[in-house]
C-alpha positions, 0 to 999 in steps of 0.5 A: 562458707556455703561452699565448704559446708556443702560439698555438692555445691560445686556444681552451682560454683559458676567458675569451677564449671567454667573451668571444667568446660574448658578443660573438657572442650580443649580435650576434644580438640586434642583428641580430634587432632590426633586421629588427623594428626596420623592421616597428616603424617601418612599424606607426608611420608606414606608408609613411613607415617608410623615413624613420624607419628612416634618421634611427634609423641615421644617429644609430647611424652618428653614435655609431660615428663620434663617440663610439666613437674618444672611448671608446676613448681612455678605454677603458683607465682604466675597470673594463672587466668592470663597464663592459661589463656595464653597457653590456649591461644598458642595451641590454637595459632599453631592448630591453625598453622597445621593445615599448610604443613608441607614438610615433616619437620614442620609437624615435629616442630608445631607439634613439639610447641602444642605439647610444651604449651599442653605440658605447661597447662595442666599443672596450671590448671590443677593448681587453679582448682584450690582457688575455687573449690577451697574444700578438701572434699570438693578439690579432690573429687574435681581431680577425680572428675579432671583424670575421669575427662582424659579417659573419657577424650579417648573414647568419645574425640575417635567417634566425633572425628569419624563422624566429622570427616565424612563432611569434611577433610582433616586439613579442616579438623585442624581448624576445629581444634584450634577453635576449641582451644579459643573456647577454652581460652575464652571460658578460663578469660571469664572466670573469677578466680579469688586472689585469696593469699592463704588459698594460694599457698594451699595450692602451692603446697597441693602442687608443687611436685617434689617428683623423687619423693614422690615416685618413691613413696608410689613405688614402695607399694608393691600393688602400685608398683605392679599397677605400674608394670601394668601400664608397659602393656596399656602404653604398648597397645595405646601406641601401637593404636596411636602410631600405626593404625593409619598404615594398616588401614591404608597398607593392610586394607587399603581403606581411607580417613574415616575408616582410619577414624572408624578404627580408632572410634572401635578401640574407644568403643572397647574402653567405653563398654569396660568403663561403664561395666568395671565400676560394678564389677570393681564392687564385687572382685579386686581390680587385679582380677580385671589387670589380669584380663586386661594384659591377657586380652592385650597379649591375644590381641598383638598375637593377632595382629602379627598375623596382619588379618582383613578387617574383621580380625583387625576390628576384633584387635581394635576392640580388644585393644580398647578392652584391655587397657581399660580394664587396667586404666579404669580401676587405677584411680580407685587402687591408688586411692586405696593404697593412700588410705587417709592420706593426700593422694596428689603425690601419688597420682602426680607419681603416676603420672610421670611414671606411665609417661616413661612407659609411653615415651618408650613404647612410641618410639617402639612402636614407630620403629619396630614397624619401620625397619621390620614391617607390621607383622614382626612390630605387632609380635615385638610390641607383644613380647612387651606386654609380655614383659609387662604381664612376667613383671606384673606376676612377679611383684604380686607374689611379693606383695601376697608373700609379704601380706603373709608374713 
């Protein structure tokens, strides 16, 4: 009854904590494995790492699309400690497998188990919070903090990975990331999770994804449905930073490892000054003031880099990069919160969620292609033309929402 009577209390709740210490630990070890993941791709294939990077995220994006509303239909039928351990424990056997790869099709095949066991974790784990944090106020601020962690990987996994591989080589990061996963596993073993039947269905009822209602329903907002649009632009450039950075880096610059995690770290520097500025702002103009930046500054910096300038120009494409997508992604929690008025809000971010891993899953496969048969330059105006798509969309379905307020 303490617990419901006092929302604030979940931060002496020792088993929500547990939960969200682990979910945050394994989340630096994602983010870790991706910077290492591009230097693994272009050790394999060179100048073709760029190709290999998109076809290993187009299968992640294929699990998150696919298989994580399948799981999180079942979610609440399965012994949810040892589930989640096991899922852990897998991803780490498979990081730890990582640093022998010798062949391409090796990292598609690990990397596609890594991400189904990821795909299967998540709504999981979601469904794990109701168990602790039976108070409505408390479960959704923990999914608030839960979206606000994936966020923060972003920007703060680039900068540890930097700093980490000037000590040593990013075969041996992947042996990190595993043990980061262990943590996680361990932490989850020792929470104690009530085998309440009346919480368990509430779980139940706040997961299972009834994923066409849903994008439906997020979709019949017409500032959410333009928030998605939106998000062409935010997944072109997170691909394009994902899948390409190590060939420019090394084809462009000439540069190394670091300076490929460096790269990267700048991009999370970008995010990291809008998300800590943005929430100020947010309180004095619309979040479409800041998706309006933010596509604009996105274009200008594909406009750039399809001019392929040294390293000063490259940085100032990292930072922008990173700028332009937070000025989007930042702001996207509070727009859906507001379009659901007093209502639930889980389906419209379990919408969102499947909605932008679409776009995702598109733009790797994008970006890694565009680059391989076309060269660096014209990728970077192709991925380009998308967000400007993306910004003709966002425009279009703006004005209807505004003609619509009018009428």
């Amino acid at each position: 009854m303490t617990e419901i009577a006092h929302p604030q209390s979940m931060w002496k709740n020792s088993n929500y904590l547990r939960l969200l210490s682990a979910q945050v630990i394994s989340l630096v070890g994602t983010g870790m494995s991706s910077v290492c993941l591009a230097l693994l791709a272009y050790e394999l294939a060179g100048d073709e790492a760029g190709y290999v990077l998109s076809i290993a995220f187009a299968l992640k994006m294929l699990g998150y699309i696919g298989l994580a509303p399948l799981f999180g239909t079942v979610a609440h039928k399965l012994p949810k400690r040892k589930t989640l351990f096991a899922l852990d424990l897998i991803r780490a056997l498979m990081f730890v497998c990582l640093p022998f790869v010798t062949e391409v099709w090796e990292v598609y095949v690990l990397m596609f188990v890594i991400n189904e066991c990821s795909a299967g974790f998540t709504p999981l784990f979601q469904s794990t919070l109701p168990l602790v944090l039976p108070d409505k106020t408390q479960y959704a601020k923990a999914l608030s903090l839960s979206r606000m962690a994936y966020d923060l990987e972003q920007i703060f996994s680039p900068m540890l990975t930097a700093m980490l591989l000037s000590l040593i080589g990013f075969r041996q990061l992947f042996m990190l990331d595993a043990g980061t996963f262990v943590l996680s596993g361990i932490l989850i073993l020792f929470c104690a999770l009530p085998n309440w039947k009346a919480a368990d269905v509430r779980a139940q009822r706040m997961n299972t994804p009834r994923l066409g209602e849903n994008i439906k329903l997020y979709l019949s907002k017409p500032k959410l449905k333009a928030l998605w649009f939106a998000y062409l632009a935010v997944a072109s450039a997170s691909a394009m930073v994902l899948v390409n950075t190590v060939i420019y880096v090394h084809e462009v610059l000439h540069g190394d490892e670091t300076q490929t995690a460096l790269a990267m770290m700048m991009v999370g520097f970008g995010s990291m000054v809008m998300a800590f500025r943005l929430p100020r702002w947010l309180e004095y103009y619309p979040p479409q003031h800041f998706h309006w930046i933010g596509l604009l500054t996105i274009c200008g910096a594909f406009a750039l880099g399809s001019l392929t300038p040294g390293w000063i120009g490259f940085g100032v494409i990292c930072v922008a990069m990173g700028v332009g997508m937070s000025c989007i992604q930042t702001s996207a929690g509070l727009l859906i919160t507001k379009e659901c008025g007093e209502g639930d809000s889980t389906p419209y971010f379990a919408a969102h969620f499947s909605l932008t891993h679409f776009w995702w899953l598109f733009t790797y496969l994008a970006a890694g292609i565009s680059v391989k048969v076309l060269g660096l330059g014209i990728g970077y105006m192709l991925m380009g033309l998308l967000c400007l798509t993306s910004c003709v969309l966002y425009y279009r379905v703006g004005n209807m929402s505004i003609k619509n307020n009018e009428k």
